[in-house]
SEKEMI-691739 format. One record per residue (C-alpha): z, y, x. Coordinates in steps of 0.02 Angstrom, whole numbers. Each point is the difference from the previous one (the first is absolute). Layout:
N
<pt Z="Z" Y="Y" X="X"/>
...
This chain:
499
<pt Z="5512" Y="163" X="3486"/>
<pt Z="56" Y="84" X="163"/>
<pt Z="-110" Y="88" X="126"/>
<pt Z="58" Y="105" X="161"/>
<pt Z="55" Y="151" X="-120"/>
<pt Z="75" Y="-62" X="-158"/>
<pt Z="51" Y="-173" X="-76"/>
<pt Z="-10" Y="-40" X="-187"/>
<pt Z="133" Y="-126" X="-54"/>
<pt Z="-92" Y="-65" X="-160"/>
<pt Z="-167" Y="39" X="-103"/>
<pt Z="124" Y="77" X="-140"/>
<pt Z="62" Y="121" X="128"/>
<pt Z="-32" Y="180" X="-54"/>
<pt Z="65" Y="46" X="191"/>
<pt Z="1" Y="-58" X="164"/>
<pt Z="119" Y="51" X="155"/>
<pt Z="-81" Y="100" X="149"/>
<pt Z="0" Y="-117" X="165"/>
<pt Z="-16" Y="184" X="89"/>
<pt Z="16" Y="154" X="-52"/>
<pt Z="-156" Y="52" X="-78"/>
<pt Z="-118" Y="164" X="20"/>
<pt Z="-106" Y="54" X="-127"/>
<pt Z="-168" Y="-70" X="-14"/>
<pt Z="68" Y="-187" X="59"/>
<pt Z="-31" Y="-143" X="-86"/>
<pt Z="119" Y="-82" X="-134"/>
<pt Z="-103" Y="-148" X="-92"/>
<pt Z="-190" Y="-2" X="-25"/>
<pt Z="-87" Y="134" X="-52"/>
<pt Z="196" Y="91" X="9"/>
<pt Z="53" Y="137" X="126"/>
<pt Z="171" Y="100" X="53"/>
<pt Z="-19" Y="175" X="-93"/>
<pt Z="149" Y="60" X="74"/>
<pt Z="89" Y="-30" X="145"/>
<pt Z="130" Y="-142" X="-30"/>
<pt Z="169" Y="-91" X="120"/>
<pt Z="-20" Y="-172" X="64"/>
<pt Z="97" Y="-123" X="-126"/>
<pt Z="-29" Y="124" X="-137"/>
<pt Z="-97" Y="-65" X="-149"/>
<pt Z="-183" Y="78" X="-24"/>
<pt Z="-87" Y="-47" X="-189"/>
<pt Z="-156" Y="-100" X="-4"/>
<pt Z="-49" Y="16" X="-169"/>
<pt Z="8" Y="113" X="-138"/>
<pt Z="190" Y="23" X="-53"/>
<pt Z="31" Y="92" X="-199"/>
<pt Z="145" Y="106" X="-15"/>
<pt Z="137" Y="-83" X="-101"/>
<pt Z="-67" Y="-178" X="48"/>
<pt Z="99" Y="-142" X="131"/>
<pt Z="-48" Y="15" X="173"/>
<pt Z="-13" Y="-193" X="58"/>
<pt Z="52" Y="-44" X="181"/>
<pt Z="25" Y="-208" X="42"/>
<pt Z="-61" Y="-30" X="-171"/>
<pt Z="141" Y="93" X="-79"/>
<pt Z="18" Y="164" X="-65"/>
<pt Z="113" Y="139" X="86"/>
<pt Z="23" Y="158" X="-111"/>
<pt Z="-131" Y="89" X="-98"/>
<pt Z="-145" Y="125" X="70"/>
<pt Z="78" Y="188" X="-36"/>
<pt Z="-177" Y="60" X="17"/>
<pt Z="-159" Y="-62" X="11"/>
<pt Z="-55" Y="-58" X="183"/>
<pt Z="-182" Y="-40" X="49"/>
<pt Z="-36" Y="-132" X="133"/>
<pt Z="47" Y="56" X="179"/>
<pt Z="148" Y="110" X="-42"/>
<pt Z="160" Y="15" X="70"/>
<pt Z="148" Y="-124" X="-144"/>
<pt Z="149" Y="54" X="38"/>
<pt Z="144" Y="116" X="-82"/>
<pt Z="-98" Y="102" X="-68"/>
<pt Z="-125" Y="-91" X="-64"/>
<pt Z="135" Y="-164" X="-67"/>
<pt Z="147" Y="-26" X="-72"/>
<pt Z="137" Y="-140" X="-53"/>
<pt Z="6" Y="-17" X="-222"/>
<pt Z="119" Y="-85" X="-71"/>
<pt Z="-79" Y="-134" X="-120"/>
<pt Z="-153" Y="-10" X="137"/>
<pt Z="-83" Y="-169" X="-44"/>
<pt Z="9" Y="-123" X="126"/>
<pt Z="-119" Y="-149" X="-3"/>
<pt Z="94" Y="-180" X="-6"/>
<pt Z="-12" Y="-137" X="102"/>
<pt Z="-32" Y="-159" X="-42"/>
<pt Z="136" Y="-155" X="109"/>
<pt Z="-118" Y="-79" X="124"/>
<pt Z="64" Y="-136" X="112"/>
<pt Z="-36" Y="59" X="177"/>
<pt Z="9" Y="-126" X="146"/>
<pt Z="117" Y="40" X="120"/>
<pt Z="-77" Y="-1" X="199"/>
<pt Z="77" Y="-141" X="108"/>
<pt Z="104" Y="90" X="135"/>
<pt Z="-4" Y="-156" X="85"/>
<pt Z="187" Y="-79" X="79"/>
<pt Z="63" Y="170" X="16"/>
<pt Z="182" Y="17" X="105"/>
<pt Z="85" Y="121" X="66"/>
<pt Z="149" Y="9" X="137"/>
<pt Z="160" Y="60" X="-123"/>
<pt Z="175" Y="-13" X="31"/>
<pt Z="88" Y="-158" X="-133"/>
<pt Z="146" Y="44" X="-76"/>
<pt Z="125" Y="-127" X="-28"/>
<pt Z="-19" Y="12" X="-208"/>
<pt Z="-189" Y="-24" X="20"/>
<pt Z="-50" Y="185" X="6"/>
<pt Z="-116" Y="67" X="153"/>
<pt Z="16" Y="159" X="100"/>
<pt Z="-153" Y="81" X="65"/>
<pt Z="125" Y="114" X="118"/>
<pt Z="182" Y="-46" X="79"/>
<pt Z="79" Y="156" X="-65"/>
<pt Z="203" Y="28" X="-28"/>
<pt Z="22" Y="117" X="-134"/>
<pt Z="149" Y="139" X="-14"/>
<pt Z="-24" Y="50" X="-190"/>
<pt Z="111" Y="120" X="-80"/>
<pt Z="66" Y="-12" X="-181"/>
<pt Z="20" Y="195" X="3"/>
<pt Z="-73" Y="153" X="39"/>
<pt Z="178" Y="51" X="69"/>
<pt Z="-19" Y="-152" X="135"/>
<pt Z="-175" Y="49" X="66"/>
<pt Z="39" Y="110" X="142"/>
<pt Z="123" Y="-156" X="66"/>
<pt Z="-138" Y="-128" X="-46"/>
<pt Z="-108" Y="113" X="127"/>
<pt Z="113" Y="15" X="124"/>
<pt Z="41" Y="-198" X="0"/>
<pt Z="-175" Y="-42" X="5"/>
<pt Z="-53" Y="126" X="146"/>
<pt Z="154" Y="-63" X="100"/>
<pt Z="-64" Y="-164" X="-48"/>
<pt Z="-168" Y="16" X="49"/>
<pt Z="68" Y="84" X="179"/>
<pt Z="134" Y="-123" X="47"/>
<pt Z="-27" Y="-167" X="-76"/>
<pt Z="-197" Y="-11" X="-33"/>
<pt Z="-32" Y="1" X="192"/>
<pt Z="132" Y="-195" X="29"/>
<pt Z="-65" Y="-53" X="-170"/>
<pt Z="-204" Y="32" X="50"/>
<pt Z="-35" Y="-153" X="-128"/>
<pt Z="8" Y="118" X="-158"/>
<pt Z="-94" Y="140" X="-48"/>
<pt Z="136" Y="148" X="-14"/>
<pt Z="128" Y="65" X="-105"/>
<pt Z="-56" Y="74" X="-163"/>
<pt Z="107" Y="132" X="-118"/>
<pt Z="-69" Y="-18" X="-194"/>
<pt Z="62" Y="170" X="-65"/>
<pt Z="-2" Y="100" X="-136"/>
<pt Z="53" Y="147" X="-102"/>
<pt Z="102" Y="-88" X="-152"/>
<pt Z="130" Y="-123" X="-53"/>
<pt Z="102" Y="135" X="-82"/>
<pt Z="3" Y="127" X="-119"/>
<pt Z="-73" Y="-106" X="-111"/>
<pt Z="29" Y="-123" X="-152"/>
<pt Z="89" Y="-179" X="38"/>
<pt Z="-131" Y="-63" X="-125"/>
<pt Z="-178" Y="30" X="-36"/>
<pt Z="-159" Y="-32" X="56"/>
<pt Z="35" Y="132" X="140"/>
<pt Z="126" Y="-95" X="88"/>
<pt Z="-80" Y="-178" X="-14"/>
<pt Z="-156" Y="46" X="72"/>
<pt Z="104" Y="77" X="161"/>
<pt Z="102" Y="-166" X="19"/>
<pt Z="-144" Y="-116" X="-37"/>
<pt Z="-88" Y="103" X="152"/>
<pt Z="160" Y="-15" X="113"/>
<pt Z="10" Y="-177" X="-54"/>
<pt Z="-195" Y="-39" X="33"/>
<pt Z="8" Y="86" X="180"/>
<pt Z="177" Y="-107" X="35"/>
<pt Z="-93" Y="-137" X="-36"/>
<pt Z="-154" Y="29" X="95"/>
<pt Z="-80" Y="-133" X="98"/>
<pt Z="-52" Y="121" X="131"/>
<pt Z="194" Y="37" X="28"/>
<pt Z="99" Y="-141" X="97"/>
<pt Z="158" Y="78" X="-69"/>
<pt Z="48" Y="154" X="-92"/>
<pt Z="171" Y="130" X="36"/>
<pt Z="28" Y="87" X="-171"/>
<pt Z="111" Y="160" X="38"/>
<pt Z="81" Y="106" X="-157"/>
<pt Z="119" Y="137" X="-17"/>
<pt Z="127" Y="-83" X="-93"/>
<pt Z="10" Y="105" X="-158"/>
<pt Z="-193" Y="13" X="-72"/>
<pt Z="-67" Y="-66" X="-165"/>
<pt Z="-98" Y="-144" X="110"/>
<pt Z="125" Y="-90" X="74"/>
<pt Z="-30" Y="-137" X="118"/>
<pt Z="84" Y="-126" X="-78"/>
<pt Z="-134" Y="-7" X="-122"/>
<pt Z="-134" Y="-74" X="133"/>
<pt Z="135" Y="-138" X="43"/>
<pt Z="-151" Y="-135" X="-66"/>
<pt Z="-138" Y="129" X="73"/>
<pt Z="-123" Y="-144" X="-7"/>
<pt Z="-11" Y="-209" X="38"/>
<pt Z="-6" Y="-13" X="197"/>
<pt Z="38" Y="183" X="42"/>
<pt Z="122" Y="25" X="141"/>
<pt Z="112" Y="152" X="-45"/>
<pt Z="138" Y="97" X="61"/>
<pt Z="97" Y="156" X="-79"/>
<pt Z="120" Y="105" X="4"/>
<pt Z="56" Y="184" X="-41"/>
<pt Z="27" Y="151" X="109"/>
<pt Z="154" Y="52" X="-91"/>
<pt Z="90" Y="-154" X="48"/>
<pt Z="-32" Y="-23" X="204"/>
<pt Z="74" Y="177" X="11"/>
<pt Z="-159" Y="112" X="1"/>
<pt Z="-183" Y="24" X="74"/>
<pt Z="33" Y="-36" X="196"/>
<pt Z="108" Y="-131" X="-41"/>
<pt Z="-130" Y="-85" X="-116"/>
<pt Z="-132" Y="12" X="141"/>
<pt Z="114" Y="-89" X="116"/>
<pt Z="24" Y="-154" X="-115"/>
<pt Z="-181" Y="8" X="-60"/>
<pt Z="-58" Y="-30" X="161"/>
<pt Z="144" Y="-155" X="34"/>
<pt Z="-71" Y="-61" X="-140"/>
<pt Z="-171" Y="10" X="47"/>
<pt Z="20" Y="-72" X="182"/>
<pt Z="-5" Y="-161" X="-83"/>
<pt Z="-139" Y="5" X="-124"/>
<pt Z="-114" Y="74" X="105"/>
<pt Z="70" Y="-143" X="119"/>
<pt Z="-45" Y="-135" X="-141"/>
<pt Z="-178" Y="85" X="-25"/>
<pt Z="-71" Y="10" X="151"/>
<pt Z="3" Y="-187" X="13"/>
<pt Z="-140" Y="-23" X="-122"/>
<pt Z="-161" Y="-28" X="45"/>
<pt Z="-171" Y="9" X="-98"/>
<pt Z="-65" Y="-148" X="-79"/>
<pt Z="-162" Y="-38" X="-54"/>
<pt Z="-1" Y="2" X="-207"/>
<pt Z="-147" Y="12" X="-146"/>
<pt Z="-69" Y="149" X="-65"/>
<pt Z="103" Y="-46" X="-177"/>
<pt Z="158" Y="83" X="68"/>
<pt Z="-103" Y="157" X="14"/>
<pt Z="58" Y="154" X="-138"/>
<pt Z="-115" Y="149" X="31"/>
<pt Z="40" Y="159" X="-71"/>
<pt Z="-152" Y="100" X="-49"/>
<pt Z="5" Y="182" X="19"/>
<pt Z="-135" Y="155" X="-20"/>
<pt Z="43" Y="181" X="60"/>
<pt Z="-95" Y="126" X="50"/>
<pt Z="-159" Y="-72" X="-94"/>
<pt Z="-168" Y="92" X="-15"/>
<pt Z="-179" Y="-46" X="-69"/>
<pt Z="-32" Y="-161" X="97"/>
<pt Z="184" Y="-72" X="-21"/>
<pt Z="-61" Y="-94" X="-152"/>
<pt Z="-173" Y="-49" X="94"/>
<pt Z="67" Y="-45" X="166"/>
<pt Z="188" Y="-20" X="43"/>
<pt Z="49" Y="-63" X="-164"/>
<pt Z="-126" Y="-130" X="-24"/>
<pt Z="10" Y="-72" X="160"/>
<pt Z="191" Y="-4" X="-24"/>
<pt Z="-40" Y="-100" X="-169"/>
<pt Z="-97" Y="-126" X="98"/>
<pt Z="132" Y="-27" X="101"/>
<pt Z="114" Y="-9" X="-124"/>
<pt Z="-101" Y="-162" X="-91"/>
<pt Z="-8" Y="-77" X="201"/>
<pt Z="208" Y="19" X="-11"/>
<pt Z="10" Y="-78" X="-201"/>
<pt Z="-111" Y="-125" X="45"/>
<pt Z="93" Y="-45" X="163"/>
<pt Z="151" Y="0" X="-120"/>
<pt Z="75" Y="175" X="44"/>
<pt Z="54" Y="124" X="-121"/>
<pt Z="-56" Y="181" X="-43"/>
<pt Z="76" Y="133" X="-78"/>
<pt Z="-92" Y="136" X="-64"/>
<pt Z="123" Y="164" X="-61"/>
<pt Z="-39" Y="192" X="-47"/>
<pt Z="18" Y="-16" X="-195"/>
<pt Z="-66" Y="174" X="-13"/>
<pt Z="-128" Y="-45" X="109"/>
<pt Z="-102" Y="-130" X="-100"/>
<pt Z="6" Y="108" X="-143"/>
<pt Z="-179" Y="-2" X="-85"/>
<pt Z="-19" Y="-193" X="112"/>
<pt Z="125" Y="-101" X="-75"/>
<pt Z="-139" Y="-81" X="-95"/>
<pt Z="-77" Y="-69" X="144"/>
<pt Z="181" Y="-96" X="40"/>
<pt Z="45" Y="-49" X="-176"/>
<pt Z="-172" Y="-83" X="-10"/>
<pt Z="54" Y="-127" X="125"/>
<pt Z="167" Y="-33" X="-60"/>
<pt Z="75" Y="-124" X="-145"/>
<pt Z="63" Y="87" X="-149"/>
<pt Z="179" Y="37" X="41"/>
<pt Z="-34" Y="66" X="168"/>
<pt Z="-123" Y="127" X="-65"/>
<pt Z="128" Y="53" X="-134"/>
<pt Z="141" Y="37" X="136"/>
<pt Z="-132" Y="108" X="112"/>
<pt Z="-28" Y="84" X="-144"/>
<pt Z="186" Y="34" X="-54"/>
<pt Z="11" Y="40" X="167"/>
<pt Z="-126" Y="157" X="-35"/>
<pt Z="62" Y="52" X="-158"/>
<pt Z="183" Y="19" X="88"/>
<pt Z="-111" Y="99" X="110"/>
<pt Z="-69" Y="145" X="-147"/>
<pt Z="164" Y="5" X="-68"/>
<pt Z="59" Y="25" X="177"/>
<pt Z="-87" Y="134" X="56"/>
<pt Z="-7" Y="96" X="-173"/>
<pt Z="179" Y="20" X="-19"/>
<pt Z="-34" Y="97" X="163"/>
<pt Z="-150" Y="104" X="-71"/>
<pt Z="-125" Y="-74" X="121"/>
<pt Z="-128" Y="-135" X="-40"/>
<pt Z="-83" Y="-133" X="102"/>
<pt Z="-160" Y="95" X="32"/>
<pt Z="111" Y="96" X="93"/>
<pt Z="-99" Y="-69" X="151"/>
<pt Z="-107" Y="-1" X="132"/>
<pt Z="99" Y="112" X="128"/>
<pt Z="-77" Y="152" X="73"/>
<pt Z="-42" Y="-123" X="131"/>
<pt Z="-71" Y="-121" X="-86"/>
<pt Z="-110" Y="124" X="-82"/>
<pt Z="-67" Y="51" X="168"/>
<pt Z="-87" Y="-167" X="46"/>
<pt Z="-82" Y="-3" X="-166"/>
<pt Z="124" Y="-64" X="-109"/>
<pt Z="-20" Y="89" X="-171"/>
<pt Z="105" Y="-100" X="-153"/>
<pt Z="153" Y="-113" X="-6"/>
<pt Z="-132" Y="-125" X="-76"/>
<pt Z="-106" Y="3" X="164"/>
<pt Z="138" Y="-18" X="96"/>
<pt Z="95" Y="-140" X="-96"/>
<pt Z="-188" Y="-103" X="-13"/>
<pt Z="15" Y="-2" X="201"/>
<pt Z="160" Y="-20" X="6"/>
<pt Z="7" Y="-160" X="-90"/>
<pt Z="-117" Y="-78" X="136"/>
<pt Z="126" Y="-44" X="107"/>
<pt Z="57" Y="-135" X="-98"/>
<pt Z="-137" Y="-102" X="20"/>
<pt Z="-88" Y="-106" X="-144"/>
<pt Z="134" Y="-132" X="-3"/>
<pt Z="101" Y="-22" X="-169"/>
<pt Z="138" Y="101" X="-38"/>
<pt Z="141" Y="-113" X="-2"/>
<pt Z="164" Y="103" X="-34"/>
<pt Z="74" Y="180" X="-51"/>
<pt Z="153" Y="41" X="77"/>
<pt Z="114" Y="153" X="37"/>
<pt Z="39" Y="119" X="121"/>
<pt Z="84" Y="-87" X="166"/>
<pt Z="1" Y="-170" X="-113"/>
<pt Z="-11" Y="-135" X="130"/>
<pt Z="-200" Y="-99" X="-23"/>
<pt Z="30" Y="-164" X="-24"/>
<pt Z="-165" Y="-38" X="-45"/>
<pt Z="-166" Y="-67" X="74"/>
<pt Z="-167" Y="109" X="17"/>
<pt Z="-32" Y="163" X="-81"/>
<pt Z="171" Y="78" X="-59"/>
<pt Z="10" Y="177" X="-83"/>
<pt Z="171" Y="125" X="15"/>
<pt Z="41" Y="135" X="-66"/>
<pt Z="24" Y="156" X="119"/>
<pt Z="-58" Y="193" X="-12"/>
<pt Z="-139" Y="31" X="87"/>
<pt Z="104" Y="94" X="146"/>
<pt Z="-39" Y="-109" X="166"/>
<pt Z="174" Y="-6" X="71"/>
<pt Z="71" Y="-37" X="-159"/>
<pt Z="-130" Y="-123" X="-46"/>
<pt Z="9" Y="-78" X="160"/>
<pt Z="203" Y="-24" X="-7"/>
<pt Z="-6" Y="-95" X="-152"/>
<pt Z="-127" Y="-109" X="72"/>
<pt Z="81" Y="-60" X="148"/>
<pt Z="174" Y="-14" X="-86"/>
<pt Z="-114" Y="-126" X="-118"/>
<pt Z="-13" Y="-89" X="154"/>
<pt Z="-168" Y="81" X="87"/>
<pt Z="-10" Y="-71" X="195"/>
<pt Z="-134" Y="109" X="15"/>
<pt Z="-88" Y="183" X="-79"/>
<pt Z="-177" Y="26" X="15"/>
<pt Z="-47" Y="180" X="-33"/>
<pt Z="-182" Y="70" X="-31"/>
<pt Z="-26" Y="196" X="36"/>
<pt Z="-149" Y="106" X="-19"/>
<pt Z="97" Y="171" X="76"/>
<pt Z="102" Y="-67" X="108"/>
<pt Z="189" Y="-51" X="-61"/>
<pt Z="135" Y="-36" X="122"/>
<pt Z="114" Y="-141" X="-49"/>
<pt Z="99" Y="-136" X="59"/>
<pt Z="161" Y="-104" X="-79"/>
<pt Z="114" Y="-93" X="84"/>
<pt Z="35" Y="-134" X="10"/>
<pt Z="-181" Y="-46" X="-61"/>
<pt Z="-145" Y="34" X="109"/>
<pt Z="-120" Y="119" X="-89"/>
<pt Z="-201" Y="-1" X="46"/>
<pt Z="-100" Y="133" X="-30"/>
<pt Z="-175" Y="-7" X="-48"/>
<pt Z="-123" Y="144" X="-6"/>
<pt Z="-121" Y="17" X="-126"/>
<pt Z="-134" Y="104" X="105"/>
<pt Z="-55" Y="3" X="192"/>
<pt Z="34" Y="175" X="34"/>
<pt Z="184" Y="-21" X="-55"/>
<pt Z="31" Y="-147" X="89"/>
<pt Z="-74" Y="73" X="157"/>
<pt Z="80" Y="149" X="-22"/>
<pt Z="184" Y="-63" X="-23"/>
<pt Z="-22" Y="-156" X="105"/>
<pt Z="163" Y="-8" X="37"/>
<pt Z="67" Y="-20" X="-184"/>
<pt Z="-140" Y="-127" X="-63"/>
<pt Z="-5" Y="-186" X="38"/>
<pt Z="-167" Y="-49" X="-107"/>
<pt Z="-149" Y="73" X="-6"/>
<pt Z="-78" Y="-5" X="-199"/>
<pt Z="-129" Y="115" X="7"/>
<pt Z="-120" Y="-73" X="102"/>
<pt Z="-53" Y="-82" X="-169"/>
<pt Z="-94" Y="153" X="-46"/>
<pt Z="2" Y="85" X="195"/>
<pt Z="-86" Y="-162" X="68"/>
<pt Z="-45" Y="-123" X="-150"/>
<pt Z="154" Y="-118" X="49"/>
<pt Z="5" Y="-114" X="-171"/>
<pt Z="175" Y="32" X="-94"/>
<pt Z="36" Y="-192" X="23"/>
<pt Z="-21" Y="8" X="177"/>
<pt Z="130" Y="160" X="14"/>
<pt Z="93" Y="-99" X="-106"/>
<pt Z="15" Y="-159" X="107"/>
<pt Z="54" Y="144" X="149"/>
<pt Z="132" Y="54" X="-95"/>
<pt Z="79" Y="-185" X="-67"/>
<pt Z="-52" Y="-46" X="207"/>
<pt Z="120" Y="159" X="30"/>
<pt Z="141" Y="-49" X="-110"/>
<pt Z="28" Y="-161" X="71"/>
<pt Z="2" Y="85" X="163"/>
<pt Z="140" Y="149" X="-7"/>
<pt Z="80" Y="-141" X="-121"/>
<pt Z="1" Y="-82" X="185"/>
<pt Z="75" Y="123" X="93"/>
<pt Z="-135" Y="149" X="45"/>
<pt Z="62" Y="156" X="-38"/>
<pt Z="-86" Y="124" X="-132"/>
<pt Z="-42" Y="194" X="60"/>
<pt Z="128" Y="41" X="-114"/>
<pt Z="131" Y="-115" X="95"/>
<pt Z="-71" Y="47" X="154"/>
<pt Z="37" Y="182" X="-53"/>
<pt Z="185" Y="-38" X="-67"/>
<pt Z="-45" Y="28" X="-170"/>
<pt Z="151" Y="-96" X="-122"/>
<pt Z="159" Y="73" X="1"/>
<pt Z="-50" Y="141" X="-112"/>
<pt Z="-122" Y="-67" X="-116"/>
<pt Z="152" Y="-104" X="-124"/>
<pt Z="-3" Y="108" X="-159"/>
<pt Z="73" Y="-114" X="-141"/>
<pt Z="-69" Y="75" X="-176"/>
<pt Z="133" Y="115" X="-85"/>
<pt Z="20" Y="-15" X="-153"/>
<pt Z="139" Y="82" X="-109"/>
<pt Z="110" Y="170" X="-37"/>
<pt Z="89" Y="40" X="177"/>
<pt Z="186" Y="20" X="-76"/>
């Protein structure tokens, strides 16, 4: 039930989320009023609520009452809190139909092994964190002196980062870092990769000699052209000509299939999981049914949801999600934290109260497609439709390991506002609410919260945002592009003693 104050998500609902902030004395539901004064986004009770019971939101529970709360009060933090062991109500498999997204194309860039670029991009990737102040330098030079007779490709971009020594030769650790390096050498939206390394690190270049099928690469070490100046100077020679090679290709009109869309949330508040994230799902089933694949990450973040994915996946997929989240516990105990170590202060501001509210909205953006595969952090997707991996919940870490899986593009929902971009993958941003996407126009490409600001349907939003993909996929910059958001934002996940 929604009406111009507060919308109820389902009759089991013990809650519903504020449209506007509320003043005591406005309605709720029938025959239910605000007794105190309560935030837009925030959740307000509409029924009786018993201390020690499950406070149900989307048909789910998420946490347990701490007190008892009459109708029309204020159910947040103080009032609700994340149990372990709190029941959550299964779901039966149902076969959804997916919506016809009709003959969907985009203009991409073909790579000669098949693969398709959504950017022209030349990549200058360092192995090392001791060859990241020359990787700058080459790529600024770059991006002065060669971009402006090469105008046919996008820029110069330097991947760096802050390890590839001091660390194991073995190890999860280390093969998560070069199956990053590898997936970003790889990348359809590069035309061709320079990998730079010191000479003497743990992560030697010679290891990303077979970086990936099709990937055009080029190394070499700073210790043997003589030193930092000299390796700008024969970067750049060797540049001249790729960038040469690159600018020659043109856009070419291809399906919607080649299409790998990274789904991120950051920044999310009470109507994330009513707005942003559900019109992101619907999407989502517009790209799976157009043949396009998904891939839905933040383990920690679908903590308390991972019900609602395993219910639409075959046996042994649901098994590996949930090895997946047992690695997690285990994970973050040997640490002394937990996974209801979550929402952020931030979150909790827009109305987010339990890891279980946040991880029910979360899970939105995938859609109702199946779940057809599990895989690791930075693991390159191979498969079709709805494709789970394994990241933290951290955006820019999250986000890395999606496009070195092979993400041409990041769609991001935010409900405060997160700034974010990763190159060489365009990244748009979609607000959750009206006021934030009016007040940091500049950051936010799609509009979500007209759904409850204006009574847009979430399919409609939905079919904007899948109408938006295939667009920047095109060619039209993001804000976050238009900003120069990228060159920062490439945070592989570390893993691993630092020796």
């Amino acid at each position: 039930m929604t009406d111009r104050r507060v919308v109820i998500l389902s009759a089991d609902d013990d809650v519903g989320v504020a449209i506007r902030a509320l003043s005591p004395g406005d309605a709720v539901a029938d025959g239910v009023v605000a007794r105190t004064a309560i935030p837009a986004g925030h959740k307000v009770a509409v029924k009786p609520i018993l201390r020690g019971r499950p406070v149900m939101k989307y048909a789910q529970p998420i946490g347990e009452a701490l007190v008892d709360v009459a109708p029309g009060a204020h159910v947040h933090t103080d009032e609700l809190a994340f149990v372990p062991g709190t029941e959550r109500r299964a779901v039966a498999a149902v076969a959804r139909p997916l919506p016809d997204p009709g003959a969907a194309t985009f203009m991409g860039y073909r790579r000669p092994d098949g693969r398709v670029g959504t950017r022209n991009f030349i990549g200058v990737v360092a192995s090392v964190n001791c060859s990241v102040t020359v990787c700058r330098r080459i790529a600024e030079v770059a991006n002065r002196e060669l971009l402006p007779r090469h105008p046919g490709i996008d820029g110069f971009v330097p991947i760096v980062h802050g390890q590839g020594c001091g660390m194991s030769t073995g190890g999860e650790g280390p093969a998560i870092l070069r199956r990053t390096l590898a997936g970003y050498l790889a990348h359809p939206n590069f035309a061709a990769s320079l990998l730079i390394g010191l000479g003497c690190e743990v992560n030697q270049i010679a290891l990303y000699a077979k970086a990936g099928p099709g990937a055009q690469v080029t190394a070499f070490d700073i210790q043997e052209v003589g030193g930092s100046r000299a390796a700008v100077e024969k970067a750049l020679a060797l540049l001249e000509p790729m960038a040469a090679a690159a600018a020659t290709l043109v856009r070419d009109e291809v399906p919607a299939s080649a299409l790998t869309v990274g789904l991120q949330c950051g920044g999310s508040d009470g109507f994330s999981g009513i707005t942003a994230n559900p019109a992101l799902g619907a999407a989502m089933d517009r790209l799976v049914a157009a043949g396009g694949t998904a891939i839905l990450s933040e383990t920690p973040e679908i903590y308390g949801a991972e019900h609602l994915l395993t219910a639409r996946a075959e046996p042994e997929i649901a098994a590996k999600l949930m090895a997946r989240l047992d690695w997690w516990k285990d994970y973050v105990a040997a640490t002394g934290a937990s996974l209801d170590n979550n929402p952020s202060p931030g979150n909790k501001r827009g109305g987010l109260t339990t890891i279980l509210e946040k991880s029910l909205g979360a899970v939105a953006k995938g859609g109702r497609s199946p779940l057809v595969d599990v895989v690791r952090y930075a693991e390159k997707v191979t498969a079709r439709g709805l494709v789970f991996m394994d990241t933290p919940g951290y955006d820019p870490v999250s986000a890395t390991g999606q496009v070195a899986g092979g993400a041409n593009v990041v769609v991001f929902t935010t409900g405060r506002g997160s700034c974010f971009g990763c190159r060489p993958t365009p990244s748009i941003k979609v607000a959750s609410n009206t006021d934030l996407a009016r007040r940091m126009a500049e950051d936010i490409d799609v509009d979500a919260g007209r759904i409850v600001s204006a009574g847009v349907a979430v399919d409609t939003v939905g079919a904007e945002i899948f109408a938006e993909i295939l667009a920047v996929a095109s060619g039209r910059p993001t804000a976050s592009e238009a900003f120069g958001y990228g060159d920062d934002e490439f945070v592989p996940w570390h893993i691993g003693a630092v020796l």
